[in-house]
C-alpha positions in Angstrom: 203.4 82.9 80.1 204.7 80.2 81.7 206.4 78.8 78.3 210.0 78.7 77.4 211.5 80.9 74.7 214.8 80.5 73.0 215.3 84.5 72.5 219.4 84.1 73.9 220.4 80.6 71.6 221.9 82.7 69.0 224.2 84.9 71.3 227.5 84.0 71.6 228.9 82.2 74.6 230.8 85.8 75.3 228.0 88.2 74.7 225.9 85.7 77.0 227.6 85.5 79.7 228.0 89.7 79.9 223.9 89.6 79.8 224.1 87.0 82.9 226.6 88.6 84.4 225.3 91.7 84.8 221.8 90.1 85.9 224.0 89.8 89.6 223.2 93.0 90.1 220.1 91.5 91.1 217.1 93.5 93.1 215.5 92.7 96.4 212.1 92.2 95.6 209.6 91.7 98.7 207.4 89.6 97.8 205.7 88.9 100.9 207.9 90.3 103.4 205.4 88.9 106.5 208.2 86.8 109.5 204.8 85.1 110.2 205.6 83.1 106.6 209.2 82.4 107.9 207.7 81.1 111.4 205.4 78.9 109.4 208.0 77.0 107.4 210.2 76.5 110.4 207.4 75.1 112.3 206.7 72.5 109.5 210.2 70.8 109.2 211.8 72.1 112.3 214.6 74.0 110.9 216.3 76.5 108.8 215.0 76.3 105.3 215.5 78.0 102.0 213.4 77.4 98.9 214.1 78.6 95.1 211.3 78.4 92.3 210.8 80.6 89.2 208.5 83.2 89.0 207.0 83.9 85.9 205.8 87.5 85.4 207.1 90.4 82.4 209.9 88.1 82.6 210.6 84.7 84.3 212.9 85.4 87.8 215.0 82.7 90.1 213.5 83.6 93.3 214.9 82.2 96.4 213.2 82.9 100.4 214.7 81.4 103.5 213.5 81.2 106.6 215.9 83.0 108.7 214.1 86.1 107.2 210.8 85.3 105.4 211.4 87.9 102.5 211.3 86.7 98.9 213.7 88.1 96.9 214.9 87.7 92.9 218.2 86.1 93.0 218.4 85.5 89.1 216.8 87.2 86.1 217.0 87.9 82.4 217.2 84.6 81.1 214.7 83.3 78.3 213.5 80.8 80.5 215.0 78.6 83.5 215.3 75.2 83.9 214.0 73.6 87.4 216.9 74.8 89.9 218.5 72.9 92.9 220.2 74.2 96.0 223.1 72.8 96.9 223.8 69.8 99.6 225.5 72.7 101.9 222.6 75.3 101.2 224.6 77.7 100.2 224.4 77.5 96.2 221.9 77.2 93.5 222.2 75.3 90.1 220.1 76.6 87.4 219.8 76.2 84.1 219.5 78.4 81.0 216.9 76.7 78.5 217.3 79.2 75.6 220.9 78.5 75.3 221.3 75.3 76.9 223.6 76.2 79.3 223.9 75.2 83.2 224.8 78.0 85.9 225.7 78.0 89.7 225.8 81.3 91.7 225.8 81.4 95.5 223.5 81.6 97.9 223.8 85.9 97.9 223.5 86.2 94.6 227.5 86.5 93.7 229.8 84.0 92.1 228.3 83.7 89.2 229.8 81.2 87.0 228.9 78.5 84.3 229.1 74.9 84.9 229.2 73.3 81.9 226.9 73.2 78.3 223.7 70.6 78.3 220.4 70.0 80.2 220.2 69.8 84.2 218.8 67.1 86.0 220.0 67.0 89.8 222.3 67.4 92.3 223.4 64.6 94.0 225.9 64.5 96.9 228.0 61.3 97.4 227.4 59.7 100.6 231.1 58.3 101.0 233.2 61.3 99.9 230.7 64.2 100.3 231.4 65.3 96.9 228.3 67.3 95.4 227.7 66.1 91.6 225.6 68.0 88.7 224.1 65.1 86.8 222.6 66.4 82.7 222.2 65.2 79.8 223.2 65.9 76.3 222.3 65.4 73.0 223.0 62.9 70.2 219.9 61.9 68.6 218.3 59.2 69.0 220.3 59.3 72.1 221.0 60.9 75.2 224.7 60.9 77.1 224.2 61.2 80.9 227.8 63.0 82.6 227.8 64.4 85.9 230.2 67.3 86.8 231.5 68.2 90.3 229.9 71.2 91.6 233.4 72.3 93.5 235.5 70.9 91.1 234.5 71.9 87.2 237.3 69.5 85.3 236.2 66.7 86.9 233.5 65.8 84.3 232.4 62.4 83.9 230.6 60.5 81.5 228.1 58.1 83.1 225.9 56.1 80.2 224.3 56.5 77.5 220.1 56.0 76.8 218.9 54.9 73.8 216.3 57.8 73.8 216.3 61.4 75.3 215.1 61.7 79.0 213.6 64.7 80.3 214.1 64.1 83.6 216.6 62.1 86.1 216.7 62.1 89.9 219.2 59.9 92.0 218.0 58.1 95.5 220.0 59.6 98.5 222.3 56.1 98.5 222.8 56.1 95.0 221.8 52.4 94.3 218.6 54.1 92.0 218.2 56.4 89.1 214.6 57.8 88.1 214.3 58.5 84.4 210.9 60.1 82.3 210.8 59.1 78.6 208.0 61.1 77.3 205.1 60.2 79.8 206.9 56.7 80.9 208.9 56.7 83.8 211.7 54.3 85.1 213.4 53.3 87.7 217.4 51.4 87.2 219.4 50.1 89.3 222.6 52.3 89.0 224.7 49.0 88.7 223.7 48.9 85.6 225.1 52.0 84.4 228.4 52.2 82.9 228.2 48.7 81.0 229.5 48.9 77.5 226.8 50.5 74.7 223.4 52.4 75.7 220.9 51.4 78.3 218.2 49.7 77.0 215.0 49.1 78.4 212.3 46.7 78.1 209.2 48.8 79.1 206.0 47.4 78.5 204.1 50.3 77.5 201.0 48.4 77.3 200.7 48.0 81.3 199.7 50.6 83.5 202.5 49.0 85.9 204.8 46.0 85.1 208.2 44.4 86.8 210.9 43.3 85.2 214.4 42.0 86.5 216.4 45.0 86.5 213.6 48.1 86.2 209.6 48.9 86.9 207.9 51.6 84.7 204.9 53.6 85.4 202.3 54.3 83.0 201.6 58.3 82.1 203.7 59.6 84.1 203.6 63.3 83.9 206.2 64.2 86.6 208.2 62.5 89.3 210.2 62.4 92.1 212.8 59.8 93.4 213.3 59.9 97.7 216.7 61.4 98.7 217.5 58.6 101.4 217.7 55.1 100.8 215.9 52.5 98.3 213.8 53.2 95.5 210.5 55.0 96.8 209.2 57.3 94.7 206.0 59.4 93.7 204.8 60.3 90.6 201.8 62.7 89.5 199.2 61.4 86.6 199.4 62.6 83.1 196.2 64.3 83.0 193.3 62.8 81.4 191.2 65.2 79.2 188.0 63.8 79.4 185.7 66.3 80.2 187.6 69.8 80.5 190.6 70.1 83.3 191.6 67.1 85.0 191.3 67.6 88.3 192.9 64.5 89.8 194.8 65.7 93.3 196.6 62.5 93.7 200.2 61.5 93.7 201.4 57.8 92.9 203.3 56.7 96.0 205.5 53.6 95.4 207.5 52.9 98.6 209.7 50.1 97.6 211.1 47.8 94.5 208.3 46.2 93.0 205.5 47.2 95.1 202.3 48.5 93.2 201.5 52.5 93.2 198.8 53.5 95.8 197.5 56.9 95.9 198.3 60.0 98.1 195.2 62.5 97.8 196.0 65.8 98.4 192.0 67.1 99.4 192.9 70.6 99.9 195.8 73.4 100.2 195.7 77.0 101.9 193.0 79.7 99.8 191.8 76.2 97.7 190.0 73.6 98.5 187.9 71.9 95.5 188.7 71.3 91.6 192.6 72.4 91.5 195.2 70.8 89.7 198.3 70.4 91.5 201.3 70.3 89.1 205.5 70.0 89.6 205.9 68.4 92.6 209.2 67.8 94.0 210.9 66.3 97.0 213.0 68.0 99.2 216.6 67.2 100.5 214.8 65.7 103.1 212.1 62.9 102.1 209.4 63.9 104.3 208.7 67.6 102.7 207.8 67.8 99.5 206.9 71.7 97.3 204.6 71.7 94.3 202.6 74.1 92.3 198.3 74.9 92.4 196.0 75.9 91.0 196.8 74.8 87.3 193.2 74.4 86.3 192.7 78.2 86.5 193.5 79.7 83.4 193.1 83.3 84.5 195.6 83.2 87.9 198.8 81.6 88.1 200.2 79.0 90.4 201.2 79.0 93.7 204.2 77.5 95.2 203.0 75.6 98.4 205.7 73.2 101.2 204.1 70.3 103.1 204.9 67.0 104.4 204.3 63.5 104.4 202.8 61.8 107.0 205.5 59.5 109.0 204.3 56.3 106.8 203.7 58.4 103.4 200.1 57.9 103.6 198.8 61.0 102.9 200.3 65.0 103.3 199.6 67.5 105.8 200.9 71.0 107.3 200.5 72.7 103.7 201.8 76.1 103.7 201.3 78.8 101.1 204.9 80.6 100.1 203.4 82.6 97.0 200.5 85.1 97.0 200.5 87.1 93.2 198.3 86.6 90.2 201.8 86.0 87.7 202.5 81.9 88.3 205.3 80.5 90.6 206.8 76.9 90.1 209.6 74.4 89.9 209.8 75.4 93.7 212.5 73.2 95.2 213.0 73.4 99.5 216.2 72.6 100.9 215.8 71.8 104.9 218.8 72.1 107.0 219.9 68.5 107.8 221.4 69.1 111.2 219.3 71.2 112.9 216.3 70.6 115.0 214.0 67.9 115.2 209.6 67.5 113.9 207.7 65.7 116.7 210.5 63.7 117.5 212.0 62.4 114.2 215.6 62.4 114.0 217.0 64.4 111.4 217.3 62.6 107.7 220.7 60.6 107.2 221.4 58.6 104.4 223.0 55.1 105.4 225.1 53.3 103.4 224.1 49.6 102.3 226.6 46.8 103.5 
């Protein structure tokens, strides 16, 4: 159910974009439909907010809520499966991706303006601190490696080619600054300076694959890492959920891997509970926000009969543990690769200024 297909990768480009095309005729679905939800959410981080996240039911759907509302709506369907989306810097766009055919997609906020990006497979968005440009970073393939580009989102001929990995990455996040790049090969996680990017040939790491946590000069891996998540401000904190280990049926582990800064070793943020579950759940995809105290993930994924949920919350104020949870989903079909995007100028949570992203000296 929650698998990807590759039904559309032997359409043509033309006859593909006609299918997505007419998917803008898209249908408001309400979900929920309750303003108490919308309420919720705003109390939590203080201002307007919008989420996106794929719903998998007959068919997987981009649905999108925001708070001015509370009413979950489809924004994107008929794909064979969708890629984790982003919103936009502004919060007024939303970058998907289409897996079957490999293709990456921004429509607006509304649902209109469809168009396509560019061919290859989406990591993030990443707005430049200096010029306020918003950039697409994906990756492509040339086995055994992978070439990173970024693409501006307002600007579709200005595509750039970044580096080059000696091995396919899955995944690749950006810190708000831009000094950091996250990458996942397989269940191995790293984190480069971006300094090192553009130097002639392919990255190459040194990853000691027999520590659970090492240091070298220019990069720190994690051990089994199953999914991660760089900050969007400043330096290199990140979190990072546990591959699970299959020991004795579902692994139940509810912790994220906090590391706060270069070097430092991972501790553990134990999430004990979330709204309608509160013992042996699985928590799976989480994902910072644009703003690094909230964070969305997915639960229960130990439950083979129900789907799951797509839930906000936040870090405490030091990132020692999470708190506020709210539930956005309520069906039986599956929600996830939720992403929450919290407007950066408005309002203010018990007197923390709004996240700003500083540039180093």
């Amino acid at each position: 159910m929650i698998g990807t297909s590759v039904g559309m990768r032997a359409l043509p480009k033309c006859v593909m974009m006609c299918a997505l095309a007419a998917c803008t005729a898209f249908v408001v679905s309400n979900v929920h439909g309750e303003s108490s939800l919308a309420r919720d959410i705003e109390q939590l981080t203080g201002a307007h907010t919008k989420l996106v996240w794929i719903h998998h039911g007959q068919q997987e759907e981009l649905t999108v809520l925001d708070s001015q509302d509370g009413i979950s709506r489809i924004l994107h369907k008929g794909l064979s499966g969708y890629g984790q989306p982003w919103i936009s810097a502004d919060g007024e766009s939303v970058v998907f991706a289409d897996e079957g055919t490999a293709g990456v997609f921004v429509v607006r906020w509304d649902g209109t303006g469809l168009r396509r990006l560019t061919d290859g497979h989406l990591y993030c968005l990443w707005q430049d601190p200096r010029q306020g440009h918003t950039w697409v970073y994906l990756g492509r393939r040339d086995p055994p490696r992978c070439h990173i580009f970024r693409q501006r989102l307002d600007e579709p001929s200005d595509l750039q080619r970044v580096t080059s990995l000696e091995f396919w990455t899955s995944e690749l996040a950006l810190s708000g600054d831009g000094r950091y790049a996250g990458i996942r090969d397989g269940y191995y996680a790293v984190v480069l300076k971006t300094k090192d990017f553009g130097t002639s040939g392919p990255v190459r790491l040194s990853v000691d694959r027999s520590a659970a946590f090492c240091v070298a000069p220019d990069e720190w891996s994690i051990d089994r890492a199953e999914a991660f998540g760089v900050a969007p401000d400043n330096g290199c904190r990140l979190f990072y959920k546990k591959r699970p280990e299959y020991h004795a049926g579902w692994d139940v582990d509810q912790g994220l891997r906090v590391v706060d800064h270069w070097g430092a070793a991972p501790r553990v943020v134990t999430i004990k509970s979330l709204p309608g579950i509160t013992d042996d759940f699985r928590l799976c995809y989480p994902r910072w926000s644009n703003d690094p105290r909230f964070l969305t993930l997915s639960a229960p994924f130990a439950d083979k009969d129900l789907g799951p949920e797509v839930y906000l919350g936040r870090f405490t104020p030091a990132f020692a543990e999470t708190k506020g949870w709210i539930r956005v989903t309520q069906n039986e079909d599956g929600d996830t690769g939720a992403y929450a995007w919290v407007d950066p100028g408005v309002g203010r949570y018990e007197g923390e200024a709004p996240f700003r992203v500083t540039l180093p000296d």
